[in-house]
C-alpha positions in Angstrom: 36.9 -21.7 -27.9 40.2 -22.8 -29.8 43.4 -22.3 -28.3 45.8 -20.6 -30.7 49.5 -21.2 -30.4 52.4 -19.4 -32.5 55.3 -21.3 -34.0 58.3 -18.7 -34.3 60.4 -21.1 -36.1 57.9 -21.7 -39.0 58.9 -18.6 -40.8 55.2 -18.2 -41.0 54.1 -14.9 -39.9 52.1 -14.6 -36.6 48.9 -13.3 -38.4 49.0 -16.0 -40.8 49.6 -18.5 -38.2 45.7 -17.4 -36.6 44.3 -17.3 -39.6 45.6 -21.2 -40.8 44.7 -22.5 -37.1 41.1 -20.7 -37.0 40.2 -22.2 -40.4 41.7 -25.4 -39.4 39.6 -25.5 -36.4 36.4 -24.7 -38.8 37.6 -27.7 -41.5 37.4 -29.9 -38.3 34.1 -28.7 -37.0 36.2 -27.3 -33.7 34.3 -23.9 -34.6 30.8 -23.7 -35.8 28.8 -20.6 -36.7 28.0 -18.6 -33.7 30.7 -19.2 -31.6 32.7 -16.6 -30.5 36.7 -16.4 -31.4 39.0 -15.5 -28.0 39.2 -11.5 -27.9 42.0 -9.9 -29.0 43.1 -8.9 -25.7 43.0 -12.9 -24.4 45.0 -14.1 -27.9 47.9 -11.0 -26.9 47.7 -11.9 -23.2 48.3 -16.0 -24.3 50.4 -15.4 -26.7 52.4 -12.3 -25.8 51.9 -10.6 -29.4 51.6 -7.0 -30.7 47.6 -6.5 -30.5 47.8 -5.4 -34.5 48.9 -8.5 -35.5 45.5 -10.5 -33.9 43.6 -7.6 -35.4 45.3 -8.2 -38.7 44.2 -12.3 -39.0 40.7 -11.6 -37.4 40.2 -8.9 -40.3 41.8 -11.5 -43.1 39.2 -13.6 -41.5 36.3 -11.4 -41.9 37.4 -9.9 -45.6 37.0 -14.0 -47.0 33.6 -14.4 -44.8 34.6 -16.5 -42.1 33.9 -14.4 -39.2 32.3 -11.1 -38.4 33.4 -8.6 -35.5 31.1 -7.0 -33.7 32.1 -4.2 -31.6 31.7 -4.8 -27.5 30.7 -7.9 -27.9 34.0 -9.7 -30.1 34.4 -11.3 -33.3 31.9 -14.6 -34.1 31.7 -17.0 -36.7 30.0 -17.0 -40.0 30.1 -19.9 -41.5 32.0 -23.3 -41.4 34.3 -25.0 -43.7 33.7 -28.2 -42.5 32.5 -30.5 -45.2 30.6 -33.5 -45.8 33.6 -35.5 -44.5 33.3 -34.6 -41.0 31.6 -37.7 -39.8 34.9 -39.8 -40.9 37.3 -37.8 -39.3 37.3 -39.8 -35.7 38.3 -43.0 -37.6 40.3 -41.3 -40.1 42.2 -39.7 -36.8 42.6 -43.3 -35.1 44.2 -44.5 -38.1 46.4 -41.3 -38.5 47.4 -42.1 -34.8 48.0 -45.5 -35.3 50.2 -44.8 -38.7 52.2 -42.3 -36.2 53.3 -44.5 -34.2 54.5 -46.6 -36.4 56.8 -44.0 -37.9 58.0 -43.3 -34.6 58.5 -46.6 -33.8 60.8 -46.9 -37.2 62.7 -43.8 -35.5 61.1 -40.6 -37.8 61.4 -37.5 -35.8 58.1 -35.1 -36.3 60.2 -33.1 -38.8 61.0 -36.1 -40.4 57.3 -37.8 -40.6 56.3 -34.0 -41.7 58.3 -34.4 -44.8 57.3 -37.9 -45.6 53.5 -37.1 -45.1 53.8 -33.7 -47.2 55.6 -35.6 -50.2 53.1 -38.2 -50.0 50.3 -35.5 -50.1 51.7 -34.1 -52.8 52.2 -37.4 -54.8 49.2 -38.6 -54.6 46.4 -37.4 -57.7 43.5 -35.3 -56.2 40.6 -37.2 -56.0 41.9 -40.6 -56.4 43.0 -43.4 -53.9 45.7 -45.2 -54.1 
């Protein structure tokens, strides 16, 4: 089970916000196929949201293949996104970690490491290492 949290100053709209986390949690291998998305009622009751808006991302979710609902029972997943990469992602994290607190330590805020590792994202050519 994932826990789904809502950023209101993202300017990201709430359903969006599920959908990006619960595909997130599916790239990481947090979800698999089977298991079973928190009910609507539990994201509304966590999250203090209008119940349309979790049934809105758990439909966006089902129209691209991700999950299916199944009524009484809740919505499960289909089908994972995690790829081949998977098995790299502990080191990969422990680096990532490491790297972070050396930003911090050179005084970045999080908005501010955000930026950098966005622009260096987008820098960098698909596919190839620098």
């Amino acid at each position: 089970m994932i826990d789904l949290v809502l950023d209101g100053q993202s300017g990201v709209a709430a359903y969006l916000q599920i959908v990006h986390q619960v595909k997130q949690a599916l790239r990481l291998g947090l979800l698999s196929p089977g298991d079973q998305l928190p009910t609507a009622r539990e994201v509304v009751a966590s999250l203090a949201i209008n119940p349309n808006t979790v049934l809105k991302a758990y439909r966006e979710l089902e129209m691209e293949g991700l999950v299916a609902s199944r009524p009484g029972l809740g919505t499960f997943v289909l089908k994972s996104l995690a790829g081949p990469s998977l098995a790299s992602h502990a080191q990969l994290q422990a680096d990532l970690r490491r790297w972070l607190g050396s930003a911090r330590t050179a005084g970045l805020d999080e908005e501010s490491i955000h930026a950098l590792f966005t622009q260096t994202i987008r820098q960098q050519p698909k596919g190839r290492v620098a």
